[in-house]
One Martini backbone bead per residue (centre of mass of N, CA, C, O) as a GRO file, in nm:
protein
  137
    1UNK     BB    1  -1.813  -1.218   0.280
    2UNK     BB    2  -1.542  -1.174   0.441
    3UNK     BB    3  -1.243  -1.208   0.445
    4UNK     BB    4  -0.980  -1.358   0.584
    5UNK     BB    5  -0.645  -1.244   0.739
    6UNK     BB    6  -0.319  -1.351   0.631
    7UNK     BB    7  -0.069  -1.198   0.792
    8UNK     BB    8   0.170  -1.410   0.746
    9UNK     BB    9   0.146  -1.434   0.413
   10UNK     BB   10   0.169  -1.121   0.377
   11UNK     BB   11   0.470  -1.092   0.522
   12UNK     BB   12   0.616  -1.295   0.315
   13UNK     BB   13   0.537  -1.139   0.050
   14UNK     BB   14   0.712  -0.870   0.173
   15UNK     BB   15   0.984  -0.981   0.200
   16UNK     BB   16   1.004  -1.105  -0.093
   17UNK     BB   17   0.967  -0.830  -0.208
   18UNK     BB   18   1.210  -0.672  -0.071
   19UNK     BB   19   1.409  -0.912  -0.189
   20UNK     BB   20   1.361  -0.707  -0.480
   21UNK     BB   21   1.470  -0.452  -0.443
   22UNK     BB   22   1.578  -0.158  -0.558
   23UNK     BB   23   1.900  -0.006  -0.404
   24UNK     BB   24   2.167   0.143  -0.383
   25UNK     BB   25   2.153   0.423  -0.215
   26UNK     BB   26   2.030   0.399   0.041
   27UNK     BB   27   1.985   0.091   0.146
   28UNK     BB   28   1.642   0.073   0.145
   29UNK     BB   29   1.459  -0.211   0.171
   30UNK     BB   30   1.119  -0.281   0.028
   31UNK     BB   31   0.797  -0.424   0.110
   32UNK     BB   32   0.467  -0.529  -0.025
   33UNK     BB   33   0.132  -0.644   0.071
   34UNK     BB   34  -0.199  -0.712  -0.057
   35UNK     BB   35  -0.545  -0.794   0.002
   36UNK     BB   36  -0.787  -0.907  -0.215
   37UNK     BB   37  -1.150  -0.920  -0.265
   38UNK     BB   38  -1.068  -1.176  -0.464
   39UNK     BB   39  -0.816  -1.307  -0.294
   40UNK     BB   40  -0.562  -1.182  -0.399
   41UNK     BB   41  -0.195  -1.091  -0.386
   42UNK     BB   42   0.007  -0.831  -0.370
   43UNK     BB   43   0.268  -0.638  -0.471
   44UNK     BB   44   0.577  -0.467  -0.387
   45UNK     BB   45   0.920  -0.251  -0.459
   46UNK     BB   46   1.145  -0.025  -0.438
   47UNK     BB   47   1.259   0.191  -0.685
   48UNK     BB   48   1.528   0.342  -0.755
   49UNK     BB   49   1.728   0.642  -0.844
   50UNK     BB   50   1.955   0.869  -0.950
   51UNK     BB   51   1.685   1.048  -0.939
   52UNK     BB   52   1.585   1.039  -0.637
   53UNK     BB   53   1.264   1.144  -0.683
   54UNK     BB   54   1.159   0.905  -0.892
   55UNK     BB   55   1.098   0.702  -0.707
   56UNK     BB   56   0.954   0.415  -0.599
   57UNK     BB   57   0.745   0.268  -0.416
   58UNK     BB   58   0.605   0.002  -0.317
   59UNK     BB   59   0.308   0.077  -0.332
   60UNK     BB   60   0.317   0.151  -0.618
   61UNK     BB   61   0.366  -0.163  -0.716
   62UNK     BB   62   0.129  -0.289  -0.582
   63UNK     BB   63  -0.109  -0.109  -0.765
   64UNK     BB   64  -0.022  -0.182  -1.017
   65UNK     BB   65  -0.061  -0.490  -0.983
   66UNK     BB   66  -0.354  -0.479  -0.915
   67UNK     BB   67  -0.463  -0.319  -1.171
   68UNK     BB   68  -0.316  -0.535  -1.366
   69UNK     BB   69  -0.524  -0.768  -1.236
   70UNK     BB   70  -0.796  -0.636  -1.240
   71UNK     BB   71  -0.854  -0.486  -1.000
   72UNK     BB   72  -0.989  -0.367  -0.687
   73UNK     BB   73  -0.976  -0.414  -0.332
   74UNK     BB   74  -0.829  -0.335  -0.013
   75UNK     BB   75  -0.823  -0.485   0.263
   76UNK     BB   76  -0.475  -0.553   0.364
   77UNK     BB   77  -0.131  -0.406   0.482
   78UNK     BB   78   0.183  -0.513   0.454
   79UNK     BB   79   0.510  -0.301   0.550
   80UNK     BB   80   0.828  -0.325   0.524
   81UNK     BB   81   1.209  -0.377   0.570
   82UNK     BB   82   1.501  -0.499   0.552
   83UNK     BB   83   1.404  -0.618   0.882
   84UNK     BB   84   1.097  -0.684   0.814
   85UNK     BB   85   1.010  -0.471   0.985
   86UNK     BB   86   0.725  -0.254   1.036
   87UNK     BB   87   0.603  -0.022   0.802
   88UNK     BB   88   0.524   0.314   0.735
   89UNK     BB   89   0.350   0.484   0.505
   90UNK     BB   90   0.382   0.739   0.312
   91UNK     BB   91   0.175   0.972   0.240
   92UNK     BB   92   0.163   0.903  -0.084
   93UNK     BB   93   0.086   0.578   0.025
   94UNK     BB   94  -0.175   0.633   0.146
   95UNK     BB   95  -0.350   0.763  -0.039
   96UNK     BB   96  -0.331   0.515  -0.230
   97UNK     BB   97  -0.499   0.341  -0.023
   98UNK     BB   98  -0.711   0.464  -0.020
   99UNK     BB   99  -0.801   0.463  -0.321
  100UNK     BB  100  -0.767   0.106  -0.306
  101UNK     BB  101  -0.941   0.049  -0.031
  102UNK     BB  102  -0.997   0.279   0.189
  103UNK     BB  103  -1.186   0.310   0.518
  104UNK     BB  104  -1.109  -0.007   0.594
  105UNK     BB  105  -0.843  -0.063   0.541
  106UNK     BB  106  -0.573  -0.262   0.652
  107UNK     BB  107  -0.316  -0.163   0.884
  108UNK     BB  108   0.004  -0.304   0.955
  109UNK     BB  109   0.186  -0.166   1.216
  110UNK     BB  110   0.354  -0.084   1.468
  111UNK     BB  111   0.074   0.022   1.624
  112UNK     BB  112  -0.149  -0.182   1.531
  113UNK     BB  113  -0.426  -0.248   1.383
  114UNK     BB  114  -0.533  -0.009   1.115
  115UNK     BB  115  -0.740   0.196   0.965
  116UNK     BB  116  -0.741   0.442   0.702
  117UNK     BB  117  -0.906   0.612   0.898
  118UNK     BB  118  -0.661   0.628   1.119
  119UNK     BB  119  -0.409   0.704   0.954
  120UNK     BB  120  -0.605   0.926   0.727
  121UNK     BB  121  -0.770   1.162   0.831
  122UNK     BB  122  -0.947   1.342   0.614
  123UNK     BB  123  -0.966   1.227   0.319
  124UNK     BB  124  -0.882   1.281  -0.047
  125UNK     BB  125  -1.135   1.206  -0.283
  126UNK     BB  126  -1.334   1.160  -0.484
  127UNK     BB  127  -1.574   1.292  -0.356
  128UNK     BB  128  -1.426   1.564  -0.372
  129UNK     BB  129  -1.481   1.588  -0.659
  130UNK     BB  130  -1.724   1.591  -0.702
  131UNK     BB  131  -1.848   1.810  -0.526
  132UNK     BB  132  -1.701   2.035  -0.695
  133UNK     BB  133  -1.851   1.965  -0.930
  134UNK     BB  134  -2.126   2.011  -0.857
  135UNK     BB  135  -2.027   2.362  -0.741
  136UNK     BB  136  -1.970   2.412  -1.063
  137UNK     BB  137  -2.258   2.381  -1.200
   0.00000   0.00000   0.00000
């Protein structure tokens, strides 16, 4: 039986997540929030560096968060901005998610939910890296 999401729930603490970013550099304060397989929502907000490239997305924080709990799957994911407003993750957090929610995960964009079969098509993942593996032996 798959989960109902609770997009409210996730926009909450997607935002809870945002007001808690370290930003001093951009001033662009971001948050996510994603519902996992066994029922946790996870979170994360952006940490920035003065050594600017190092910086790291809230995507991957809310991964740790995920991980850190005990690992499962991201079933939908909402990523805010400083004004609230729904952010599309970039591409290096696109790839998280598919890593850890897959091609069913849902994302709720500007352009309303997709899937991350329709986010990320022809994403590559473990089944690529077995692929090779095989092909190399």
């Amino acid at each position: 039986m798959a989960l109902e999401v609770d997009w409210g729930r996730l926009h909450e603490e997607a935002v809870a997540a945002m007001r808690r970013a370290y930003a001093p550099y951009s001033g662009f304060a971001v948050g996510v929030a994603g519902l996992v397989d066994d029922g946790r929502v996870v979170s994360g907000c952006n940490v920035e560096n003065a050594s600017y490239g190092v910086g790291l997305c809230a995507e991957c924080g809310m991964v740790g968060d995920l991980v850190r709990g005990g690992g499962g799957r991201l079933l939908a994911v909402w990523c805010v901005g400083g004004d609230e407003a729904t952010l599309m993750p970039c591409g290096r957090c696109r790839q998280l998610l598919w890593e850890h929610g897959g091609e069913q995960c849902v994302l709720r964009t500007p352009e309303g939910d997709l899937t991350m079969a329709q986010v990320l098509p022809q994403a590559f993942g473990v089944a690529d890296l077995e692929a090779a593996a095989q092909r190399a032996t």
